[in-house]
C-alpha positions as CSV (number, residue, x, y, z in Angstrom):
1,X,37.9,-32.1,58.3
2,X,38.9,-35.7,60.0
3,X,40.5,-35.5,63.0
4,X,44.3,-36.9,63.4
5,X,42.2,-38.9,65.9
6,X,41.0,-40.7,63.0
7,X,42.7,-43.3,61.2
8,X,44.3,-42.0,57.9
9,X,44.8,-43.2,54.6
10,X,48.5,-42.8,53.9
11,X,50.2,-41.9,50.7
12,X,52.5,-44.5,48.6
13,X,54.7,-44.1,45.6
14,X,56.3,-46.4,43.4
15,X,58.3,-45.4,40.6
16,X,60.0,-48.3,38.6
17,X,58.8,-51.4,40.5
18,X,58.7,-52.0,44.1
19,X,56.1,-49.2,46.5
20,X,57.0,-47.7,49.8
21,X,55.1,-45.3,51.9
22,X,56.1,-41.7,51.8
23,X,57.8,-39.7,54.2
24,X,56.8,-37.3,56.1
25,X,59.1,-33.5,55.1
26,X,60.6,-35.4,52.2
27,X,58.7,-34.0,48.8
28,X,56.6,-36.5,47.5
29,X,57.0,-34.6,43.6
30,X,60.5,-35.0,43.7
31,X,59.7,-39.0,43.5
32,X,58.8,-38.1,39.8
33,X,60.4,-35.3,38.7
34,X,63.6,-33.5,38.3
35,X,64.7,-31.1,40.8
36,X,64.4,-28.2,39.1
37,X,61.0,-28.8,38.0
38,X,57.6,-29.1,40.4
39,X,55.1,-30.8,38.8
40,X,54.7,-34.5,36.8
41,X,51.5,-36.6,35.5
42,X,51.3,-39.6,38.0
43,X,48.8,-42.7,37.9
44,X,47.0,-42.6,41.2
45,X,44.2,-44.6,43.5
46,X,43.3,-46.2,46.3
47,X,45.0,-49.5,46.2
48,X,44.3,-52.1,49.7
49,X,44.0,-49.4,52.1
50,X,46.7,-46.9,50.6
51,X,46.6,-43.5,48.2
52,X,49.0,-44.9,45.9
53,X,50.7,-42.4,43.1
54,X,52.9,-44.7,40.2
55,X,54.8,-43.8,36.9
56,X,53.0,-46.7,35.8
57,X,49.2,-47.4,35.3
58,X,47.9,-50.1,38.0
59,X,44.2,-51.3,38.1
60,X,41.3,-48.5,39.1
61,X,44.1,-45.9,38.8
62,X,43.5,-42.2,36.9
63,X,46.4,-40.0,35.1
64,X,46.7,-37.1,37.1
65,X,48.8,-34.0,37.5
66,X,51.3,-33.9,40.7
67,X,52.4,-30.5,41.9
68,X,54.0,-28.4,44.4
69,X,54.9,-24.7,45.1
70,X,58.3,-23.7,44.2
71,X,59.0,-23.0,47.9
72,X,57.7,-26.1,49.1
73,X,59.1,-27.1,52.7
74,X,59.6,-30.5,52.1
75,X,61.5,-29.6,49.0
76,X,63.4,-27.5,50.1
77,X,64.3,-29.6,53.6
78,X,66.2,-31.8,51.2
79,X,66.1,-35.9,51.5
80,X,66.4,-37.1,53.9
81,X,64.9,-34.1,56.1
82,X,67.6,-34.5,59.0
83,X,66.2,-31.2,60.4
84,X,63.0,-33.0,61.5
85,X,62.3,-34.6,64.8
86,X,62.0,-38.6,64.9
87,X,58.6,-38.3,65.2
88,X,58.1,-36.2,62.5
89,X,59.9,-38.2,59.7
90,X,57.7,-41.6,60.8
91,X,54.8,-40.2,60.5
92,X,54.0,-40.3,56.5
93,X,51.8,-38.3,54.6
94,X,48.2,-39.0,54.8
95,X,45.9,-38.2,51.7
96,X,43.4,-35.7,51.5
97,X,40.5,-34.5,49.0
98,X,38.6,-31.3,48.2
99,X,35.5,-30.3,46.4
100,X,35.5,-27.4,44.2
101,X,31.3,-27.2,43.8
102,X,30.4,-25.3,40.7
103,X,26.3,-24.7,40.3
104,X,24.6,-24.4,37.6
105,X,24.6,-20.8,37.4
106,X,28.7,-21.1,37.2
107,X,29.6,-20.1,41.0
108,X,32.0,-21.9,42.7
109,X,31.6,-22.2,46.5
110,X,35.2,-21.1,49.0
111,X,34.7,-21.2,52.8
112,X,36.7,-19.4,55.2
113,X,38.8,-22.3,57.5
114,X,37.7,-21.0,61.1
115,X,40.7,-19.0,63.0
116,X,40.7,-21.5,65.8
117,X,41.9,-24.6,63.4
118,X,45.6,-25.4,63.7
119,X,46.2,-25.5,59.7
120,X,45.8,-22.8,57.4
121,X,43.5,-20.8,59.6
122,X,41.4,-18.0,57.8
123,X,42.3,-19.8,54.4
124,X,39.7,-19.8,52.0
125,X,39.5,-23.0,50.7
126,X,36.6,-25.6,49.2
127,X,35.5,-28.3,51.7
128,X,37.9,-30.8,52.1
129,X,39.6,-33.1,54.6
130,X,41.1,-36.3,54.8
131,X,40.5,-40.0,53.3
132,X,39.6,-42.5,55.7
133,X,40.1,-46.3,55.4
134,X,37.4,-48.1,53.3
135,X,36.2,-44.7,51.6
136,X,36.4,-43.9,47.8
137,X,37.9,-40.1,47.1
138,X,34.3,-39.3,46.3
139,X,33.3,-40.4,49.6
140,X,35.4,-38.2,50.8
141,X,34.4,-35.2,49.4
142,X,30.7,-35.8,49.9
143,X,31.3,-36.4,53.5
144,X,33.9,-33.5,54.1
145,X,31.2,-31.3,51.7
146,X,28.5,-32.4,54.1
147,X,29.8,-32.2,57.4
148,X,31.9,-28.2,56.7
149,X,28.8,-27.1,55.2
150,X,25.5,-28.9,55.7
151,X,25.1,-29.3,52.2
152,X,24.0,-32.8,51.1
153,X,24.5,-33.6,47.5
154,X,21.9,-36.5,45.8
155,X,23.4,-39.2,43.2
156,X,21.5,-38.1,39.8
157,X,22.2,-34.4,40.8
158,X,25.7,-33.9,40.0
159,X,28.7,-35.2,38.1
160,X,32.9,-35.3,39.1
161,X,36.0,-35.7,37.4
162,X,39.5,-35.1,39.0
163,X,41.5,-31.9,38.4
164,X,44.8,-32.5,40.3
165,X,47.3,-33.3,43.1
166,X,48.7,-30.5,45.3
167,X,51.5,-31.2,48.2
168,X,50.6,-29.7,51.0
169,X,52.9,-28.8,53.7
170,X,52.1,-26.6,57.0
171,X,53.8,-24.0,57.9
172,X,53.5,-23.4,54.0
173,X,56.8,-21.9,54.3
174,X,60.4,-22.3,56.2
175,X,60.3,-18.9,57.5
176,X,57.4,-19.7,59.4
177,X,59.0,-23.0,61.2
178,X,59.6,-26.9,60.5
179,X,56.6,-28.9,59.0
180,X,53.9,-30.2,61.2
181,X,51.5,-31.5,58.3
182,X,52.0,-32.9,55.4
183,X,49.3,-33.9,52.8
184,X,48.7,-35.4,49.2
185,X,45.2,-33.7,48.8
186,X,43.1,-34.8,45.7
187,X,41.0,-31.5,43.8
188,X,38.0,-33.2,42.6
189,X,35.8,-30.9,40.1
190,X,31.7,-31.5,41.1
191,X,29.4,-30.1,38.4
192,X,25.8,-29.6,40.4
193,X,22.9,-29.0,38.2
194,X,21.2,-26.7,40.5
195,X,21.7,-23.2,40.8
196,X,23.6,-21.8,43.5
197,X,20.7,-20.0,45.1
198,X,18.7,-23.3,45.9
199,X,22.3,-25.0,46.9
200,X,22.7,-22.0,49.7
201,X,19.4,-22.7,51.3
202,X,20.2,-25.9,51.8
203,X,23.4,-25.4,53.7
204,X,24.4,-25.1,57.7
205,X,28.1,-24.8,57.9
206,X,30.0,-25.8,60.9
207,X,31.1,-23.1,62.5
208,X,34.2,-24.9,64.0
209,X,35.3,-25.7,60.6
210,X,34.1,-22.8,58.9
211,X,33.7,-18.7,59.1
212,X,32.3,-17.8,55.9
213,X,31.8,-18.8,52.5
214,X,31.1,-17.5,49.5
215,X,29.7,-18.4,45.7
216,X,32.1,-16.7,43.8
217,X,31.7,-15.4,40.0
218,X,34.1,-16.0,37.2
219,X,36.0,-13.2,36.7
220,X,37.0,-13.2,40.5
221,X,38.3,-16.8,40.5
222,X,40.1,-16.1,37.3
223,X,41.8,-13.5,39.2
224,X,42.7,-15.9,42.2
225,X,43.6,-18.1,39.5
226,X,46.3,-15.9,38.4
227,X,48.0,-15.0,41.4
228,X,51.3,-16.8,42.7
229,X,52.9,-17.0,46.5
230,X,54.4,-13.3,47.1
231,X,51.5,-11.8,45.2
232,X,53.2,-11.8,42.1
233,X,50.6,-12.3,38.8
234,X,50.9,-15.2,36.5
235,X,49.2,-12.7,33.9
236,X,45.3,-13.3,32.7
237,X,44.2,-11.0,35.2
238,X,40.6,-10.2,34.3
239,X,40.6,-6.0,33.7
240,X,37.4,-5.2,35.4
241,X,36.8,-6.5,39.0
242,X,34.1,-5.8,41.5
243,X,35.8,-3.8,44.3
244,X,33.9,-6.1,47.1
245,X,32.3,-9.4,46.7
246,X,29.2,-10.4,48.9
247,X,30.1,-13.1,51.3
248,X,27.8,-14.8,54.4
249,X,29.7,-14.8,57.6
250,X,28.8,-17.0,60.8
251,X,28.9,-16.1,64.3
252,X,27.4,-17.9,67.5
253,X,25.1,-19.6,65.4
254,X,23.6,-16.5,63.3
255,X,24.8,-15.4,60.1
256,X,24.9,-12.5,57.8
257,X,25.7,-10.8,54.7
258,X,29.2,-9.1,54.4
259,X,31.1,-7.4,51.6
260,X,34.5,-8.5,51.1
261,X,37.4,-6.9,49.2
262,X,37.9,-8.3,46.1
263,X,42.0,-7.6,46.9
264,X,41.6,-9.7,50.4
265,X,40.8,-13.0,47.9
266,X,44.0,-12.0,45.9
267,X,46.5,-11.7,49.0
268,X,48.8,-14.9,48.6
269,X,51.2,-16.4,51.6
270,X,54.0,-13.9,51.5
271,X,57.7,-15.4,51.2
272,X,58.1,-14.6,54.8
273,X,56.5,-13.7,58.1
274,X,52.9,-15.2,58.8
275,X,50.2,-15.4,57.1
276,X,47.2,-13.0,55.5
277,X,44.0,-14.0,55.0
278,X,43.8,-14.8,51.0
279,X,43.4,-18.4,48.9
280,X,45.1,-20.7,49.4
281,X,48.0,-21.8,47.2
282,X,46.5,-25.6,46.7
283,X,43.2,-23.7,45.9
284,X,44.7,-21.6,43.3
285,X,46.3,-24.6,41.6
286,X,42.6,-26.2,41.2
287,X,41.1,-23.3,40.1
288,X,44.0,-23.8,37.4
289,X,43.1,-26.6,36.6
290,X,39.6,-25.8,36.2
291,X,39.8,-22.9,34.0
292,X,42.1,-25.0,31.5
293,X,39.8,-27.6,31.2
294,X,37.3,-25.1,30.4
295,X,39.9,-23.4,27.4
296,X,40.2,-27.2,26.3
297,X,36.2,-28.0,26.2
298,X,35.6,-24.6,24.5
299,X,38.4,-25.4,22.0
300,X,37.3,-28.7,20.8
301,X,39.8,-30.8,22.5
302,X,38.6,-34.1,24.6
């Protein structure tokens, strides 16, 4: 993941004419939809420099969905976010992108953010990071794909489509202190046609970035899929679930095979107190996404 070393790509909106950049703690859904709602279909690209998300379509630009969690921070913080330091509210939001990698053989790769990172720590998550200038979103996600995991995909050996935009705020939740990120982060879908047994052998994950992964099955993502914040199901729970699922853990430059309970991929961030090792909630919403494209494809519809 970039560095805030590294210059950033920061996120625009424009919503019945003139753009401006958005700001930092104040919810970058509520520029397009009501209150009461959290999500809305947005145009979005990179436009001179910026990550730019319109209720109108501009050249180079893709329909996508916008959404938050109900308990977003920056909703919730209100606008203008007066509780915010100076610093804070100038900073803007910078764009991200992750890669949800799908073999062949339908797995889906999830790494384990290292303890030691400052966001989301022990999060499992796909690769992902942040846009920097001159880079297209795919770019992005090769890069942040490449340098998390070692994995290097070839043009010819893969193919992409968007699934979404999440707003991302850290601490995900006010009970756990003011905002000190804030993100638009892009889900791309990559479709490899290699099975996820030759992809493995090819990777060396960065262990500062990275724990463990793990090429998940179906039935267990549909399950992650399912779950909300608080733990609470959004139904489609698949009946029969391993009781463990096999991950690959890394330590001082070694790694090994683990068993994981299936239940420690289900925990979601609890409405208060810290944080438990599970999915994250941007994860979940591209998994989503996923999964209803699939119901779509297998149901005729374009």
């Amino acid at each position: 993941m970039a560095g805030l070393g590294r210059a950033l790509v920061l996120v625009h909106v424009r919503r019945g004419g003139a753009g401006r950049p958005a700001r930092f703690g104040q919810s970058v859904t509520s520029a397009f939809c009501p209150a009461a709602e959290d999500a809305a279909v947005v145009s979005c690209g990179l436009d001179r420099g910026r990550f730019l998300l319109s209720d109108e379509a501009f050249p180079g630009s893709t329909l996508a969905l916008l959404e938050r969690p109900p308990s977003c921070p920056a909703k919730l913080l209100g606008s203008p976010p007066l509780a915010l330091p100076a610093e804070l509210r100038d900073r803007g939001v910078a764009a991200g992108v992750a890669v949800l990698l799908r073999a062949s053989t339908g797995r889906i790769l999830l790494t384990r953010r290292a303890s030691a990172l400052r966001i989301f720590p022990n999060a499992w998550v796909p690769p992902g990071g942040h846009v920097e200038p001159g880079e297209e979103l795919l770019a992005t996600g090769l890069r942040e794909l490449e340098e998390e995991t070692g994995l290097r995909l070839e043009a010819g050996t893969f193919s992409w489509r968007m699934l979404g935009l999440w707003e991302s705020v850290y601490p995900p939740a006010l009970s756990q202190g003011l905002p000190r990120r804030h993100h638009v982060v892009a889900y791309l879908l990559l479709l490899s046609a290699e099975p996820h047994e030759r992809l493995e052998g090819r990777m060396r994950p960065s262990e500062s970035e990275v724990s463990a992964y793990a090429w998940l099955e179906p039935p267990v993502l549909e399950a992650i899929a399912a779950m909300e914040n608080g733990g609470e199901s959004l139904g489609n729970v698949p009946s029969a679930l391993p009781a463990t699922v096999g991950i690959t853990e890394l330590s001082h430059g070694s790694s090994s095979s683990a068993q994981l309970p299936t239940a420690t991929l289900l925990n979601a961030a609890p409405a208060e107190g810290e944080d438990v090792e599970g999915v994250s909630a941007g994860t979940r919403f591209a998994l989503r996404r996923w999964l209803e494209a699939q119901g779509e494809r297998e149901r005729g519809q374009p």
